[in-house]
N, C-alpha and C positions, 0 to 999 in steps of 0.2 A: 367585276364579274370575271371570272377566269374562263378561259376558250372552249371549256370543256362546258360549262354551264351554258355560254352562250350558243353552244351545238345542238345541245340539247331543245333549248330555247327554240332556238330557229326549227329543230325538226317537230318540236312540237303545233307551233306557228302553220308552219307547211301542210302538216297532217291536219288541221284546222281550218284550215282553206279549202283543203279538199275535202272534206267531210259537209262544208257549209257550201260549198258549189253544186256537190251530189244533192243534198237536200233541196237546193235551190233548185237543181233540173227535175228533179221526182215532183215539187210539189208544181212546177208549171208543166211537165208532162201529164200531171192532173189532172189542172188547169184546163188544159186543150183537149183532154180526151173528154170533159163534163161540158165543156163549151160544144164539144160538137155532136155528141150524145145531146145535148138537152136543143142544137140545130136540124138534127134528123127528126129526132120527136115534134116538132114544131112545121117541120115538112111534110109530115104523117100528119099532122093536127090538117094542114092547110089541104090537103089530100081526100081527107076524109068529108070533113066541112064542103069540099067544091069549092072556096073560095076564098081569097086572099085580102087582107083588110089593111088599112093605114098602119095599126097597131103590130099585125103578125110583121109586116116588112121593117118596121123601127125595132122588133125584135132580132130579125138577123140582122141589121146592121149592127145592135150591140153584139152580137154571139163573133159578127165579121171582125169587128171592133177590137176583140178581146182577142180572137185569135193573130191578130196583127200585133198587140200588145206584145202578146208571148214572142212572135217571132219578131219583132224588133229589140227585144230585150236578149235572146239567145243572140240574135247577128251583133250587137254592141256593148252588150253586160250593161246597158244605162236604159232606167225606164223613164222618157221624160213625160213631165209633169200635165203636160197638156192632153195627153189620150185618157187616162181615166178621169180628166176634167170634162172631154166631151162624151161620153160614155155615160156620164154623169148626166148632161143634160138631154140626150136622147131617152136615158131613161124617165126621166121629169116629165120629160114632152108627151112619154108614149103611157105613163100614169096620167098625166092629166086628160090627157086624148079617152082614153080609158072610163076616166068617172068624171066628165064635165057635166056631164047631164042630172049626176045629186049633191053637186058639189055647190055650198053656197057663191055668191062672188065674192067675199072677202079670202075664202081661204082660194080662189083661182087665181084673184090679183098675187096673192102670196106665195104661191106655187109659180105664175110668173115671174112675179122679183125673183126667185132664188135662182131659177133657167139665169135673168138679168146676170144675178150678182155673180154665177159661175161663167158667163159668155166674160165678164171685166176682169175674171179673175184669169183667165186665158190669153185675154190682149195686156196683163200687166206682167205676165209669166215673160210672152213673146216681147216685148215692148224690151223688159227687162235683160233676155238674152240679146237684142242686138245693140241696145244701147249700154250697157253692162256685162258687157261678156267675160267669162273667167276668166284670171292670170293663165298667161301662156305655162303648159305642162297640168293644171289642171283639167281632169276629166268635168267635160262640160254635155250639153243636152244634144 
């Protein structure tokens, strides 16, 4: 490659990077404006109703959740793997919580395995970063 091609090259690269960092802050400033738009509304809901349930509070800890998400991912450029694991199981919990009452018990035993099999998939995540942690220089969790 001659110096001129690889200029090129590299300004292309650069101009590529910022273009995919712009999009990356547009779509989690999204993100955080639809999480806290759909928080307010959920505030208004509990407002209106008079009253506050198991289910409306496991709802803003997800909407809490996500917005932590966003701003842990702006402060480190790394999203680790464990927050929309648990995000994941709040949501389970606050559906089952939801329809336990027409839900047979085979599909609630099943709906718990899967809370299960994401709570193992979390301690094998963690397990993993301290007993296998990345080669020094790479970007880790």
């Amino acid at each position: 490659m001659t110096n001129t091609t690889q200029h090129v090259h590299s300004d292309i690269r650069r101009h590529g990077i910022r273009v995919a960092r712009l999009v990356e802050d547009i779509g989690l400033s999204i993100i955080l404006l639809a999480t806290m738009v759909a928080g307010a509304v959920e505030i208004h809901h509990m407002w209106v109703q008079r009253s506050v349930m198991l289910t409306d509070l496991l709802l803003m800890f997800i909407y809490v959740e996500t917005v932590t998400m966003v701003k842990v991912y702006w402060e480190s450029g790394k999203l680790p793997v464990r927050m929309p694991l648990y995000i994941a199981i709040v949501a389970i919990a606050r559906y089952l919580i939801i329809d336990i009452k027409d839900m047979e018990a085979l599909r609630v035993i099943a709906i718990a395995a899967s809370i299960l099999l994401i709570a193992v998939a979390v301690l094998v995540v963690r397990w993993g970063h301290v007993k296998l942690p990345y080669p020094v220089g790479r970007d880790s969790e």
